[in-house]
C-alpha positions in Angstrom: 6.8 13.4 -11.5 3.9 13.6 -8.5 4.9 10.6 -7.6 7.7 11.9 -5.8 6.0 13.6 -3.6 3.8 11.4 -2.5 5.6 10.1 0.7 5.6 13.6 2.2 2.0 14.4 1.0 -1.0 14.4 3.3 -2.5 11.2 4.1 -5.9 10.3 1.9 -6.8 7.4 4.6 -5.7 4.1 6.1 -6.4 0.5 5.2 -5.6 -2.6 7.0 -4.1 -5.4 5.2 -6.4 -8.4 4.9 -3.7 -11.2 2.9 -0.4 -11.6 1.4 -1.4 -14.2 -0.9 -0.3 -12.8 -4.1 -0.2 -15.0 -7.0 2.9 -13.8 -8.9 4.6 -11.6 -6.9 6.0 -11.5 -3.2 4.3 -9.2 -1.2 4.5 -11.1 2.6 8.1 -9.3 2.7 6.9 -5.5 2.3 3.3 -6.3 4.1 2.5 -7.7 7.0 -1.4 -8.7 7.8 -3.4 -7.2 10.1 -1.2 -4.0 10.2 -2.6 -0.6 9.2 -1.4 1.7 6.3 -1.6 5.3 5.4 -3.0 5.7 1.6 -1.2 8.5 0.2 -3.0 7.6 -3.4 -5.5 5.5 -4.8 -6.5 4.4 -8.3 -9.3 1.9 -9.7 -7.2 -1.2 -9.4 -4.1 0.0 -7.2 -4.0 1.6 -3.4 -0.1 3.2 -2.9 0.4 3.2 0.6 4.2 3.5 2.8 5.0 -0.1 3.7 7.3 -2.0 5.7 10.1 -1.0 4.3 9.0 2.9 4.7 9.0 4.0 0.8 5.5 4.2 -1.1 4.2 0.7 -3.1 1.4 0.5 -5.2 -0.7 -2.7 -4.6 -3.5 -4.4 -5.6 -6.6 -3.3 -4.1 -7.4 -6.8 -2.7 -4.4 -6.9 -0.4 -6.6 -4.4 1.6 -10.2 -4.0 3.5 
């Protein structure tokens, strides 16, 4: 149960958020463009970050430059 952690844990890098034109899911509420984000883990297709609403979200890689 890492995952837990993970809001507490050191901070990998930041991204900045490129879009919030996701396809089948709703993303504009919990990301806003332009802003940066800590990465506290990363994956091949998903980048976990803390987001707008201050808890860690795993999102697609694309969302983010």
């Amino acid at each position: 149960m890492l995952h837990l952690k993970w809001k507490e844990a050191p901070t990998i890098r930041t991204v900045k958020c490129v879009h919030t034109n996701a396809s089948k899911y709703l993303v504009s509420n919990v990301l806003t463009v332009g802003k940066e984000y800590e990465v506290k883990n990363e994956t091949e297709e998903f980048i976990f970050v803390i987001d707008n609403t201050g808890n860690v979200g795993g999102y697609y890689k694309d969302y983010f430059e």
